[in-house]
N, C-alpha and C positions, 0 to 999 in steps of 0.2 A: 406246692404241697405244704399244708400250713403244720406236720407232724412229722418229724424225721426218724423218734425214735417214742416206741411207745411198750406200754407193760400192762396187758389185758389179764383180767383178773376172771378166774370164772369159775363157778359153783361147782361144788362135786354134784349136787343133785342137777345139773345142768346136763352131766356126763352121762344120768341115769334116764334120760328122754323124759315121758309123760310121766311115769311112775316117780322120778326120781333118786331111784333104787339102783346098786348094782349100776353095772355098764352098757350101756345102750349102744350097739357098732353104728347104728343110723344117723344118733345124735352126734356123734363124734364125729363120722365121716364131713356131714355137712358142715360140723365147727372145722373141721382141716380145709375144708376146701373153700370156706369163706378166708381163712387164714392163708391159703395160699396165695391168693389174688393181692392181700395189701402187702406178701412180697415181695412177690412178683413186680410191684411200682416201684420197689425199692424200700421202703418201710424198715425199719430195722426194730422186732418184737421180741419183747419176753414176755413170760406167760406163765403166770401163779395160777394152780388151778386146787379148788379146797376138798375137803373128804367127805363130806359130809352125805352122802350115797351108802359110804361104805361105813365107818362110825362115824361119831362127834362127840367128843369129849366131857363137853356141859352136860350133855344128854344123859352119858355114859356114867357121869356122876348120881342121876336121879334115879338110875338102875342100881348103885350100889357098887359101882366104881370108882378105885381107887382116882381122885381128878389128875394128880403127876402121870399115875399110867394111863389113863383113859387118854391123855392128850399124846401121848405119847403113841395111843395107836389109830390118834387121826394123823398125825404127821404120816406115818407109815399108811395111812390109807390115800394121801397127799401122793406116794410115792407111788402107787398104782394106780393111778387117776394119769400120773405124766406119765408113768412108762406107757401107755394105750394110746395116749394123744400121740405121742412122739412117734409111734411104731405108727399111727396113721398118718402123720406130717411125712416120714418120709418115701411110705409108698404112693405120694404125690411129688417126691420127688427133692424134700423139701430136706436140707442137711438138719438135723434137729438133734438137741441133746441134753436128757435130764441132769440137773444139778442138785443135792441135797446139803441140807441145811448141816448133817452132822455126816461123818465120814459113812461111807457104805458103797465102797469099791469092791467087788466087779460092777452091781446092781445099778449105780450109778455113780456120775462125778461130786467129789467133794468141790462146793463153792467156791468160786473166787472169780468177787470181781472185773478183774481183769482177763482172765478164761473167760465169762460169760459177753463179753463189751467187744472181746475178738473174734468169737461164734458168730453174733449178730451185725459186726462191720463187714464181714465175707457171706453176707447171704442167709445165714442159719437162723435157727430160733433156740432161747436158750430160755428151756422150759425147768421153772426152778419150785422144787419140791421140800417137803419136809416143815413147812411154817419159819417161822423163826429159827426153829430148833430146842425154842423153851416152853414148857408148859407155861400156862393160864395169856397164853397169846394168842390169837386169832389170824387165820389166815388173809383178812384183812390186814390184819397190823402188818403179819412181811409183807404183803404185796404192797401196801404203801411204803414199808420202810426200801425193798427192792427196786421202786419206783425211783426213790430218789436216789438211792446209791448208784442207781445205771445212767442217773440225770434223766432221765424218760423224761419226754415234752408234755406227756399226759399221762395220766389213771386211767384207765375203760374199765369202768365195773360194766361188765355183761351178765345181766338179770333176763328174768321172764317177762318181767315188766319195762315200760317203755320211756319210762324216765322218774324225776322224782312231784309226787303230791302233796297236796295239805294233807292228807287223810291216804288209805290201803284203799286203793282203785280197785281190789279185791272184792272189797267188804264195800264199800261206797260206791253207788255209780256215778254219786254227784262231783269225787273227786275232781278236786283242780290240781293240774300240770303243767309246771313249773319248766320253760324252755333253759331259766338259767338264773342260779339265788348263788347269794355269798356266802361263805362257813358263818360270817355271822348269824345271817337269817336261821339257817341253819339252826345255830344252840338257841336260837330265841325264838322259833317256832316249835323246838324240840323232836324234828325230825330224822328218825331212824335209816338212814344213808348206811350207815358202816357204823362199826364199834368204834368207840370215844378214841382208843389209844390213835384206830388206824386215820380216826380223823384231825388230830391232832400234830400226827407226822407231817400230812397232806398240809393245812393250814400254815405250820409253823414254817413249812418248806418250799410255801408258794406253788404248790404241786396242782394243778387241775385234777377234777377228777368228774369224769363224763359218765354220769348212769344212762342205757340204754338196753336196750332190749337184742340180745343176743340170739336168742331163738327163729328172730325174723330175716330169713336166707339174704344175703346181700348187704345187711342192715352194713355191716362194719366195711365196706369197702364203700359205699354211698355215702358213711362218716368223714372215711377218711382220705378217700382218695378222687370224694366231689365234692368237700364241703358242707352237705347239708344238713340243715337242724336237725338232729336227730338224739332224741334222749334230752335231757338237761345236762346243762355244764355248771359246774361246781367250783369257787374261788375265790380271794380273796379281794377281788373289783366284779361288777357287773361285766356282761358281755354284750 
């Protein structure tokens, strides 16, 4: 098993199925039960999952919100996105337990690395909420800065799409896909992977970070617990 310990990163609009709105129980379910199989092999997971379903912050800014509180109630939407995942990890059976970035006991556990490193050596998943904690941060920046505090062996961004291109595979059907490019290639072809801070963490930290396609049932147990290509790998050497 070439991944012992890893920190999957995934979209609040990932949580809201086709719409990407609100909470979808169908999309959830199948992310729990793709998530239960890489523990099942032993896998030891953390799992940032962002808000953006329920607000986002930036956005929230162009409505005429204040940006300190507007971010302030994606974090809090961060925190409903894990309490749902987590209440569906464990009617699979799976010990599971939200973390937030700022105190907010009973609701969930205050941070700390070493509570979240002991959840995930006995089996658990320790699904960590709230962003960083500070506005103008991105749920990218904690999930990479959380990546490397746990030491995770990899990043899994889980996207809609199925790895990264020159061009929005959306908007292009000519796009080309990239099995696997450097952080250099990266700032010098100018492509949009994650926010500068979160990639920054990632680079400076030697951190991988695997964009694929989360939506596709099976996809992250066929990643990670057969090896195969799957999505683009992100790093500091070729692969």
């Amino acid at each position: 098993m070439k991944y012992k310990r890893i920190l999957l990163k995934l979209s609040g609009e990932s949580l809201g199925g086709k719409s990407g709105k609100g909470i979808d129980p169908a999309a959830i379910k199948q992310y729990s039960e793709d998530i239960k199989k890489i523990t099942d092999s032993g896998i030891q997971v953390a799992i940032v999952v962002g808000g953006g379903n329920i607000f986002r912050g930036v956005t929230g800014q162009d409505e005429g919100f204040d940006r300190v509180k507007g971010d302030q109630m994606g974090m809090l939407a961060t925190v409903i996105n894990s309490i749902g995942l987590s209440m569906f990890l464990k009617e699979k059976g799976i010990a599971s337990e939200v973390f937030t970035s700022v105190p907010m006991e009973p609701i969930a556990r205050y941070y700390a690395r070493e509570k979240a490193l002991s959840l995930m050596e006995n089996g658990g998943i320790a699904i960590i909420a709230g962003g960083t904690g500070n506005p103008f941060f991105t749920t990218d920046s904690a999930a990479a800065l959380r990546a490397c505090e746990i030491n995770a062996d990899v990043f899994l961004k889980g996207t809609r799409v199925d790895g990264v291109y020159d061009s929005d595979p959306e908007k292009n059907p000519s796009a080309v896909k990239y099995t696997s490019i450097t952080f250099s290639e990266v700032l010098h072809k100018n492509l949009r992977i994650m926010d500068a801070t979160a990639f920054d963490i990632c680079r400076e930290n030697n951190m991988p970070v695997i964009v694929f396609d989360m939506n596709k049932k099976g996809n992250l147990y066929e990643l990670l617990c057969k090896g195969k290509d799957i999505g683009t790998t992100v790093g500091n050497k070729q692969e």
